[in-house]
C-alpha positions in Angstrom: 0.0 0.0 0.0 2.5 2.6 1.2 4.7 1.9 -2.4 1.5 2.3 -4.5 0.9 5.6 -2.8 4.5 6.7 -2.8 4.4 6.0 -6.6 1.1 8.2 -7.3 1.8 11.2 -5.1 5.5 11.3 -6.8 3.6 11.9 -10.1 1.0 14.5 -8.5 4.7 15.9 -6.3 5.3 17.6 -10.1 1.5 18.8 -11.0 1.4 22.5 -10.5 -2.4 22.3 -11.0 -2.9 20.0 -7.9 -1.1 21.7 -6.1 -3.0 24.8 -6.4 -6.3 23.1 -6.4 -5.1 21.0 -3.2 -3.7 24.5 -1.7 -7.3 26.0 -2.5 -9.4 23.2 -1.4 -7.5 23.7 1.9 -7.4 27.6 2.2 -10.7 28.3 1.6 -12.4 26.8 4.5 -9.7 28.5 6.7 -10.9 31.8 5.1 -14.4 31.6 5.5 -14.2 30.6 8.5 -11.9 34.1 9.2 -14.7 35.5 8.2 -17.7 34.0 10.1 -15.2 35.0 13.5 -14.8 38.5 12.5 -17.0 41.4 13.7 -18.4 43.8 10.8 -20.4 46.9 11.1 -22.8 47.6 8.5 -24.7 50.7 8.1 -24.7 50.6 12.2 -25.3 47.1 12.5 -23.0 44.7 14.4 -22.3 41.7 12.3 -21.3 38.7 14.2 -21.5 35.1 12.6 -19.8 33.4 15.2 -22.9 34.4 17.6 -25.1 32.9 15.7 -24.4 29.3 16.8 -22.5 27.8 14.2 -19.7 26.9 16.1 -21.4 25.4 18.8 -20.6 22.3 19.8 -21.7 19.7 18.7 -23.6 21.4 15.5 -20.3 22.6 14.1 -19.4 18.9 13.4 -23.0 19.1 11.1 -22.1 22.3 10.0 -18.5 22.3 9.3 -18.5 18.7 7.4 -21.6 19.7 5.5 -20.5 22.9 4.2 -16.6 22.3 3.6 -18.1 19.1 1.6 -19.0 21.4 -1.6 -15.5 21.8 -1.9 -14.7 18.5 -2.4 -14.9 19.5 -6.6 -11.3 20.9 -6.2 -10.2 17.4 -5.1 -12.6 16.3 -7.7 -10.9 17.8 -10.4 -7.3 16.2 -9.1 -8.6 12.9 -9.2 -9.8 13.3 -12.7 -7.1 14.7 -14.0 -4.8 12.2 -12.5 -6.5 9.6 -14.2 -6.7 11.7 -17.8 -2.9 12.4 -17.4 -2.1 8.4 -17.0 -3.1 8.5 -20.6 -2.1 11.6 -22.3 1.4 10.8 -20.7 1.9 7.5 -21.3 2.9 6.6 -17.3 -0.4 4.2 -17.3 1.4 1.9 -20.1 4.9 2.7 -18.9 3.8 1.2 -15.3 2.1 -2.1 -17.0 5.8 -2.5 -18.6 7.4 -1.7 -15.7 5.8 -4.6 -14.2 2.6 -3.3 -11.9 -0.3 -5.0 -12.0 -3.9 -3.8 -13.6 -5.1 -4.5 -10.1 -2.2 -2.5 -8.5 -2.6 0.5 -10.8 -6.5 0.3 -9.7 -5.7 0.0 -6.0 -2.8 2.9 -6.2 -5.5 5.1 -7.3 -8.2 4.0 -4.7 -5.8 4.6 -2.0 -5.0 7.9 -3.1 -8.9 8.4 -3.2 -9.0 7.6 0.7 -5.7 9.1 1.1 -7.2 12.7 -0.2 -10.4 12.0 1.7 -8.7 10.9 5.3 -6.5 14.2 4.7 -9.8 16.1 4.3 -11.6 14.5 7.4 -8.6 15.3 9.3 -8.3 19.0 8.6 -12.5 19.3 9.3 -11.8 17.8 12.5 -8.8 19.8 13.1 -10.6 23.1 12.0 -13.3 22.3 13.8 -12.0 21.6 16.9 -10.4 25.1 16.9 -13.3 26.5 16.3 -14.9 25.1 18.7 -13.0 25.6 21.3 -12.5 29.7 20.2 -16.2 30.3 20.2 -18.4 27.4 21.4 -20.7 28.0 24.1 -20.7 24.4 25.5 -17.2 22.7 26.3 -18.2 20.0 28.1 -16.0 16.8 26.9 -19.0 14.6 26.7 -20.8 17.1 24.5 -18.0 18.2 21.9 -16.9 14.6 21.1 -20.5 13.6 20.6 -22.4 13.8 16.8 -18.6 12.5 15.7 -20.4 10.6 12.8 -20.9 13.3 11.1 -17.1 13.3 10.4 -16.9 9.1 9.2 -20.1 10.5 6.6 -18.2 12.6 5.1 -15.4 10.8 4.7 -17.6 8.3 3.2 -19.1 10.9 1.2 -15.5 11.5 0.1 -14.4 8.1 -0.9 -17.7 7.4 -2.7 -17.1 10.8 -4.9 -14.0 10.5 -5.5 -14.4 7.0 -6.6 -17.5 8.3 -8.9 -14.4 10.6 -10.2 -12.3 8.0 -10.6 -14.5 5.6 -12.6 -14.8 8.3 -15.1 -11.7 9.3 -16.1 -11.2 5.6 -16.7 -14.3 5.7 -18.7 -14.0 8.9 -21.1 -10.1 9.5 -20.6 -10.2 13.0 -20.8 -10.3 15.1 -17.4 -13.3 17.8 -19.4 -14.9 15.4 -20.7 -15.3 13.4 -17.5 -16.3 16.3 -15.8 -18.5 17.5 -17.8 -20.2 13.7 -17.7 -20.5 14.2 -14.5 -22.2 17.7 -14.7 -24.5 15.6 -16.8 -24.9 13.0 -14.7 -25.8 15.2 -12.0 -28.8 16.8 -14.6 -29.8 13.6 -15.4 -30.4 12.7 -11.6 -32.6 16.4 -11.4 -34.8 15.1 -14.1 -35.3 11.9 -12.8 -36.3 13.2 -9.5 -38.8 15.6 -11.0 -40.3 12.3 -13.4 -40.3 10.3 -10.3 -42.4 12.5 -7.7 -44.5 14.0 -10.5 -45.3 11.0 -12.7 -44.8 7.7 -10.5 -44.8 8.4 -6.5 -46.5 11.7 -6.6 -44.9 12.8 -3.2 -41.6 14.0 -2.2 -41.2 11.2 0.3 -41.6 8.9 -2.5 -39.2 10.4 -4.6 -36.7 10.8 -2.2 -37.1 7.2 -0.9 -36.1 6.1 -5.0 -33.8 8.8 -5.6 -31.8 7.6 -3.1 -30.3 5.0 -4.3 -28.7 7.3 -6.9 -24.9 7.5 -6.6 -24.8 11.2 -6.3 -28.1 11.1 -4.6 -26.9 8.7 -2.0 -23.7 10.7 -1.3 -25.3 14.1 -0.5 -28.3 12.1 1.7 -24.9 10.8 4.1 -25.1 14.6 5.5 -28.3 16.1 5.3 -28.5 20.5 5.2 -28.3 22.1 8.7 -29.5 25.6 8.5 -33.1 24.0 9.8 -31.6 22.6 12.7 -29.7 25.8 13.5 -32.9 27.6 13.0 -34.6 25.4 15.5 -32.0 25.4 18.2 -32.1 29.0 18.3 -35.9 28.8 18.0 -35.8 26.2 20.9 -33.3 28.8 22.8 -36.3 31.4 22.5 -39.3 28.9 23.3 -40.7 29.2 20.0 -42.5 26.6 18.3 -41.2 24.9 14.8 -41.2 22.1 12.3 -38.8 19.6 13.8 -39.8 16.7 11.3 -36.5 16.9 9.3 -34.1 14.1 10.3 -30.5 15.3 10.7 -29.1 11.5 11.8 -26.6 9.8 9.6 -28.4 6.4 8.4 -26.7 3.0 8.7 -28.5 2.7 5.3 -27.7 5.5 3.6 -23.6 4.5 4.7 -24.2 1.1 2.7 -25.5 2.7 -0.1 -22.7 4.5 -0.6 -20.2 2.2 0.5 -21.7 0.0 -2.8 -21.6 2.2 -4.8 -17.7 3.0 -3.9 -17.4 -1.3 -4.5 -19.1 -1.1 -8.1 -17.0 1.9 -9.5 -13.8 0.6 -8.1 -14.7 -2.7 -9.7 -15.7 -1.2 -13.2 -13.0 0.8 -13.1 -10.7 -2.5 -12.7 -12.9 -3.9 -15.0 -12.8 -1.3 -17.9 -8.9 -1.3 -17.6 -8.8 -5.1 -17.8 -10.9 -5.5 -21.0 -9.4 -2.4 -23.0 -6.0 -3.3 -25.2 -3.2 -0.7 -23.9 
């Protein structure tokens, strides 16, 4: 494992794109979260993101994993492109002759995949934590380190991504091409969720229930949107009444699904490099 992964980040070590998208993917978070700490006046208003409960504890584990998780397309974009530039450089042929494996070129890439994606849960935790601790109104041990799933969903939500990512720049070869697949992909899921709860099930609970299943579906449904809950703490804080039906909780279920889905485009991608003549 460590001499696949030595092998692939010594041919990302000379991509000045990754680095600047890995540099960015990292940054940014650490910026907007500057940000959110930061008083501003506006036109005599006091502007205070921070006091608005984000970095609570233990919501900013929600908050935080769901949020910095839209960035995951930077990382997206290195994935792709490493796989494009195995076959617009030659290094995918070269590493056959050299005397890898199919299997081992497969795995060097998946463990990159949960290389870039343990790397990514580790800095959310890290920036979290900070956070946290800065501007949290509960400190309590037992309450920081509890809602910790939110952190293994999205590093699932990761790995099953990435490995989405992965599959196609096996599949089309070229890193626009692939994304733009997936844009597609991604339109083609919309439609079928509108067809589905206007046409067949007739309710969202319906459609949701099928859509799930979906890989790019089932990857966003690991970490559901937390700006409801926030606005219900706060709304609890005040004695107000709300709409608390939403369910927050990562799903054993909803882990499978995507956990399969990781298994089937790992094995097509093995699969598609075994069947096509290099």
């Amino acid at each position: 494992m460590l001499r696949l992964l030595n092998i692939e980040f010594h041919k990302l070590r000379y991509s000045k794109s990754t680095k600047i998208l890995t540099l960015i993917y990292f940054i940014l978070p650490l910026f907007i979260a500057l940000l959110a700490s930061i008083d501003f006046n506006f036109i005599g208003f006091n502007i205070h993101v921070a006091d608005q409960g984000i970095f609570n504890f233990p919501y900013i584990w929600h908050f935080n994993s769901f949020i910095i998780s839209y960035l995951k397309l930077f990382l997206a974009i290195v994935i792709v492109s490493m796989m494009s530039n195995e076959y617009s450089n030659r290094t995918l042929k070269q590493n056959l002759i050299d005397g890898m494996s199919k299997k081992e070129f497969i795995l060097s890439k998946f463990y990159t995949v949960l290389a870039f994606s343990a790397a990514s849960t580790v800095f959310v935790f890290l920036l979290s934590m900070i956070l946290g601790l800065s501007f949290s109104d509960y400190t309590e041990f037992s309450i920081i380190f509890s809602e910790l799933e939110f952190l293994l969903a999205y590093f699932i939500k990761l790995v099953g991504f990435f490995s989405f990512c992965m599959f196609l720049g096996i599949l089309v070869k070229r890193s626009a091409f692939a994304l733009g697949f997936l844009f597609v992909w991604w339109i083609i899921e919309k439609i079928v969720h509108v067809v589905v709860r206007f046409k067949i099930t007739h309710t969202d609970s319906g459609a949701d229930s099928v859509m799930q299943f979906f890989p790019l579906e089932a990857t966003y449904n690991l970490i559901k949107q937390p700006v409801t809950r926030l606005n219900f703490i706060q709304s609890a804080a005040n004695q107000l009444q709300t709409d608390i039906s939403t369910d927050y909780a990562v799903h054993w279920y909803s882990v499978l699904i995507v956990l399969v889905w990781t298994t089937i485009f790992v094995w097509g991608s093995y699969a598609l490099l075994k069947k096509r003549d290099l």
